[in-house]
C-alpha positions in Angstrom: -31.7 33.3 -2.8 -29.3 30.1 -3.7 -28.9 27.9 -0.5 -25.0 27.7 0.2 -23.8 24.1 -0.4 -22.7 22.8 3.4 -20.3 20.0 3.9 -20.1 18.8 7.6 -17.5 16.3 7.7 -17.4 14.0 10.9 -16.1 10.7 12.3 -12.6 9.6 11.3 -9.9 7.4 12.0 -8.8 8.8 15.2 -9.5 7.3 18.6 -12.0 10.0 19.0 -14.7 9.1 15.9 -16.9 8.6 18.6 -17.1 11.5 20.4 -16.7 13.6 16.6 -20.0 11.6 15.3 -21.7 13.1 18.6 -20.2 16.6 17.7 -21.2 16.7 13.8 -24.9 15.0 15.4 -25.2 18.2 16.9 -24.1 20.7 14.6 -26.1 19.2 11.7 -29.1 19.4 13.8 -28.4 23.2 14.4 -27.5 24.3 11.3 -30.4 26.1 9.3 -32.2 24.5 6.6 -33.3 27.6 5.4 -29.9 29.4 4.2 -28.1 26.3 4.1 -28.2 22.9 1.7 -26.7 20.5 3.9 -24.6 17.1 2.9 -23.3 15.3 6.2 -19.9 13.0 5.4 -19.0 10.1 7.5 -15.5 9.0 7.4 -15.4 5.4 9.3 -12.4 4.3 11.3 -10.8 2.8 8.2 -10.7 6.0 6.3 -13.8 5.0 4.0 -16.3 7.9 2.8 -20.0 7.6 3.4 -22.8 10.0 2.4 -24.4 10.3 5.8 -28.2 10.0 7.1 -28.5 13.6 9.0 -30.2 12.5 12.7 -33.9 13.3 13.8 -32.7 13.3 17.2 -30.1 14.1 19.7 -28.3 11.1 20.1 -26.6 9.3 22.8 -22.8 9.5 23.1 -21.3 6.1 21.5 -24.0 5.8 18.9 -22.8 4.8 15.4 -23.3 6.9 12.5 -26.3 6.2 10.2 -24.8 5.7 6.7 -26.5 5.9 3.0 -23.9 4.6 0.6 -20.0 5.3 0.4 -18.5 7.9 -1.5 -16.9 6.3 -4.3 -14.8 9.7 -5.4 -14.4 12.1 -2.1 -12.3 14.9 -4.1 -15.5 14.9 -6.9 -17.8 15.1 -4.1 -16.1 18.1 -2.1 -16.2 19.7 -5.3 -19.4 20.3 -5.6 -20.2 21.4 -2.3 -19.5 25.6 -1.4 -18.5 24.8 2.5 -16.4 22.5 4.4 -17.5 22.1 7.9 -14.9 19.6 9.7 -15.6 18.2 13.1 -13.0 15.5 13.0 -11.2 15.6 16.2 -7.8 14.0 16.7 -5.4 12.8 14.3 -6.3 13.5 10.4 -9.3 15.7 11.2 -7.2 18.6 14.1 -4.0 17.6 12.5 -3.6 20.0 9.7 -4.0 16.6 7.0 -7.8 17.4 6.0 -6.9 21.1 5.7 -4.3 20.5 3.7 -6.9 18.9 1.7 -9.5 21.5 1.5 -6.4 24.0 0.4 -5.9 22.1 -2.4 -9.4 22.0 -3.4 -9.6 25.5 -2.8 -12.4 25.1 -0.6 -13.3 27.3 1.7 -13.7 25.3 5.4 -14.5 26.2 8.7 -11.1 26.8 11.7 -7.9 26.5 11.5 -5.6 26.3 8.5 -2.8 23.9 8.3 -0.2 25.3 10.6 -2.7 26.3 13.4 -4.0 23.0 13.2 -0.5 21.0 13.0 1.1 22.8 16.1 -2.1 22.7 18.1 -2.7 19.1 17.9 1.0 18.1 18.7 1.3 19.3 22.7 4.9 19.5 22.6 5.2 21.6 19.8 2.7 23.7 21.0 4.5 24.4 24.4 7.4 25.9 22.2 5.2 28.3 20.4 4.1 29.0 24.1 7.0 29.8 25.5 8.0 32.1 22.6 4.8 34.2 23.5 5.7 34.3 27.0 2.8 32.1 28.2 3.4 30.4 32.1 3.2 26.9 31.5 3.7 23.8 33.7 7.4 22.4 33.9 7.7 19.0 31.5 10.3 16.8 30.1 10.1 15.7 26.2 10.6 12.3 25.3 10.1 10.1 21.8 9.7 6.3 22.1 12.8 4.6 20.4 12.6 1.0 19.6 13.3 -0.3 23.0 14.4 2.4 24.7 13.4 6.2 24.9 15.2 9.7 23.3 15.1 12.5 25.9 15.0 15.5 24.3 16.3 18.5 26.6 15.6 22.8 26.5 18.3 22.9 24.1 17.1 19.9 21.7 20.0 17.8 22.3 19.1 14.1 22.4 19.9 11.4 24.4 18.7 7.1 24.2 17.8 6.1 27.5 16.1 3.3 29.2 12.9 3.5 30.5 14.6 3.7 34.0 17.2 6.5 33.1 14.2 8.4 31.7 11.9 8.4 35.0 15.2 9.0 36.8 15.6 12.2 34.7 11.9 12.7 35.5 11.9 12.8 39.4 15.1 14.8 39.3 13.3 17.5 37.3 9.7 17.5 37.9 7.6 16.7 41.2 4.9 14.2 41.7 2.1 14.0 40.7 3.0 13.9 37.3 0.6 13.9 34.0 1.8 11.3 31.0 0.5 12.9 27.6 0.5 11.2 24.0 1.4 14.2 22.5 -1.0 13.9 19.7 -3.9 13.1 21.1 -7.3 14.9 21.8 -10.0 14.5 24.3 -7.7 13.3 27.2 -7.0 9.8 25.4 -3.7 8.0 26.9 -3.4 11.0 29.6 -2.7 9.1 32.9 -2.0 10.5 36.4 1.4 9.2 37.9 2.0 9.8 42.1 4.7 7.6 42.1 8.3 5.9 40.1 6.4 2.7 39.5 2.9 4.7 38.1 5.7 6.8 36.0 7.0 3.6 34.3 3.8 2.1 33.8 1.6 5.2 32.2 5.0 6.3 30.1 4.5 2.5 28.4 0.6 3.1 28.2 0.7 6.9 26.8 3.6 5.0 24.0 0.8 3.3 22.4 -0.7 6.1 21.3 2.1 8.6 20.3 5.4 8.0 20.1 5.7 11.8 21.2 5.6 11.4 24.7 5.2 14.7 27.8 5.9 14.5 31.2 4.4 17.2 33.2 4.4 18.5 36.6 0.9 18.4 38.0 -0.8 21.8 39.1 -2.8 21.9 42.1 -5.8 24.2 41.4 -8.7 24.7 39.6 -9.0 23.8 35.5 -11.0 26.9 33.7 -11.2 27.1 29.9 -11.7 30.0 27.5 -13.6 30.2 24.0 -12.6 32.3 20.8 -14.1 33.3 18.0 -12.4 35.4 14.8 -9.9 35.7 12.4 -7.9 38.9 12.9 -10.5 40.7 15.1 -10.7 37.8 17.6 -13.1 38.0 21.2 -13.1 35.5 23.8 -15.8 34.1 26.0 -16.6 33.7 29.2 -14.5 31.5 31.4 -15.9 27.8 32.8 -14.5 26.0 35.0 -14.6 21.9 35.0 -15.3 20.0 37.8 -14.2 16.7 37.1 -15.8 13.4 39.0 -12.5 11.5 38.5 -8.6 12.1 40.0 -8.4 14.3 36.4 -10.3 15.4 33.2 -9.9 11.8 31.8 -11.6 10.8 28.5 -13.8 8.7 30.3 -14.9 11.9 32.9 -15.8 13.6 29.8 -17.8 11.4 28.2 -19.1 8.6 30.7 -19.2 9.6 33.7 -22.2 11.8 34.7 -21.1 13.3 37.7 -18.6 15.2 36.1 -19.6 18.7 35.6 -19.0 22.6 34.0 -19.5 25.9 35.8 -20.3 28.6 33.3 -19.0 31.2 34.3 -16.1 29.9 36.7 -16.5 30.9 40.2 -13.1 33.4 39.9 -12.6 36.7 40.2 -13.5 39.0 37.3 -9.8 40.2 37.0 -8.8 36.6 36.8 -11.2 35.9 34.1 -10.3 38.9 32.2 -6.3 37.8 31.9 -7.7 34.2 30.9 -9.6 35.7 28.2 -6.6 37.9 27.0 -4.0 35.1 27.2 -6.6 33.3 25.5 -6.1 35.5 22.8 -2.7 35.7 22.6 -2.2 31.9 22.4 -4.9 32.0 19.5 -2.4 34.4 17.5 0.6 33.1 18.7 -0.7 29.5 16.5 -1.7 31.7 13.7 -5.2 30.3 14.6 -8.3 31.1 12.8 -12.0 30.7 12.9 -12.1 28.7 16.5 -10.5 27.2 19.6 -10.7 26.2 23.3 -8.3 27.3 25.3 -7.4 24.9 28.8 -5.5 27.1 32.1 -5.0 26.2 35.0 -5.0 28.7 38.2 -2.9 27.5 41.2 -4.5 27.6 44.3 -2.4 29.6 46.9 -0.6 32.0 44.1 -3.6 32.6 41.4 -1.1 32.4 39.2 -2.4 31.2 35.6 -1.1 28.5 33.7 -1.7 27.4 29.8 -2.3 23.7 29.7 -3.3 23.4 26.2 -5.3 24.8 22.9 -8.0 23.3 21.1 -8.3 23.7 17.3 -11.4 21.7 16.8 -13.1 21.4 20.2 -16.1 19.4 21.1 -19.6 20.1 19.9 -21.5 18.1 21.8 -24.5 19.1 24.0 -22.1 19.2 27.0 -19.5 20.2 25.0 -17.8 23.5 26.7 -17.1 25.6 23.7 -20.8 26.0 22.2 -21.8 26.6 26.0 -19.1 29.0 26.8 -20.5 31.3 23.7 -24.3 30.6 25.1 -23.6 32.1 28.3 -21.7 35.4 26.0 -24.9 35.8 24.6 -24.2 33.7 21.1 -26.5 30.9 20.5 -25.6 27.9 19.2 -27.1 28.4 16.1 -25.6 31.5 15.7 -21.9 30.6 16.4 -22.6 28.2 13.5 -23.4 31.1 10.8 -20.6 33.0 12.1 -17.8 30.3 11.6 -19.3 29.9 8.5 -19.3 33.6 7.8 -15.4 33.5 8.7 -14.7 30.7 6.9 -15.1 32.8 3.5 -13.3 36.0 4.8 
């Protein structure tokens, strides 16, 4: 039988190459040689094509990728592969850019297709689609950077230009401290500050500007932070639930990925009516993006009401070997090698 021709496509120019080299590290040491033919692709940070060296060994997070030669035509080499496997996270990987891509080459590619992938990776836009499906969120305020100044953007999508002063007035009349600063495109908690006070506000609304000119202010939520895997296209099924234990104030990029005393509980110590909701709102957020293939979904359950909250979805989440979403599926009885064939599998439905 003909080996299927596997592209797994990894790096990129977002501010998460880093942790995406550690993800496609992983996945191209789980994928099996015997059914598959595979041809790992290195984008660096400059947007530059390289056929990659696939790695003998789990490596440690932060560790370049090992590179052959560049790719002098990218659309001729796609061509001839059967496959696209993307593990590009952040902007022009989770955006809905390279899948536009792959559409055009008529390539069949692993996740999300171009609107799934758009309105996941921008946060604000995302909350919309939310609300539509009737999904409890956190309160927030909108905001674009504008040249010197800021546009608040209100419920109704009126606008205003306001100083940075005016806006973190608005801010504290709205929303209570603490309050979470978000880029809203960006992945793997990059710019995401905590603010406890006006002078934090100002500060982390100028830091989370240098990443996004999108900007969301939300209202903290005391309580635990549990996420949710799912798998399918139309017949979708969700995990089990984790919950993250975080060595820092918050889930910050560097909690994630550098320090080690952050932690995951699979399976979350909740209730198991709790865990069922999370896995059907889960669900429902998944259709309500017109997702496909795979996602992480991020809640949030308060601590004196159990009420549940979406924080966020996840179109391409992390691979890693601490990465939740492959350990969520191991502890639903799907092995990481496994979940691979199957997003492949759904890739060509």
């Amino acid at each position: 039988m003909k080996k299927e021709k596997i592209g797994v496509i990894f790096g990129g120019m977002s501010t998460e190459n880093e942790v995406s080299v550690a993800s496609g590290n992983s996945i191209l040491r789980n994928l099996s040689q015997t059914k598959y033919e595979i041809y790992p692709i290195y984008i660096g940070k400059d947007g530059t094509w390289y056929e990659a060296e696939k790695p003998q060994q789990d490596q440690p997070f932060g560790n370049q990728a090992k590179t052959k030669e560049k790719i002098q035509n990218p659309i001729q080499y796609l061509n001839q592969l059967d496959i696209l496997f993307p593990v590009l996270h952040g902007l022009y990987g989770e955006d809905g850019t390279i899948q536009g891509l792959f559409e055009l080459l008529k390539k069949p590619y692993v996740g999300c297709k171009v609107l799934a992938s758009s309105i996941g990776m921008d946060k604000a836009y995302t909350k919309i689609i939310f609300e539509k499906a009737g999904l409890k969120q956190a309160k927030y305020e909108y905001i674009r950077k504008y040249k010197e100044n800021y546009i608040y953007v209100d419920n109704q999508f009126k606008e205003q230009i306001l100083s940075l002063e005016q806006i973190v007035q608005k801010a504290t009349e709205n929303l209570k401290f603490p309050m979470f600063l978000k880029p809203s495109n960006s992945g793997s908690s990059v710019g995401i500050n905590k603010a406890n006070n006006k002078e934090e506000l100002k500060e982390y609304i100028k830091y989370a500007a240098q990443f996004d000119n999108k900007i969301l202010i939300e209202e903290g939520i005391q309580g635990k932070e549990v996420e949710c895997a799912v798998l399918g296209n139309e017949e979708v099924i969700a995990s089990t639930v984790g919950e993250v234990k975080a060595a820092a104030e918050f889930y910050s990029y560097e909690a994630k990925y550098q320090n080690e005393q952050s932690k995951t509980q699979i399976p979350a110590d909740i209730e198991e009516n709790l865990k069922n909701k999370i896995r059907k709102q889960a669900i429902k957020a998944f259709k309500a993006i017109d997702g496909k293939g795979l996602a992480r979904v991020d809640f949030f359950i308060e601590n004196v009401s159990n009420e549940i909250y979406i924080n966020e979805i996840n179109t391409l989440p992390g691979f890693t070997h601490i990465s939740m979403y492959p350990k969520l599926w191991e502890a639903s009885g799907i092995t990481y090698q496994e979940l691979l064939d199957q997003l492949i599998q759904l890739s060509k439905e």
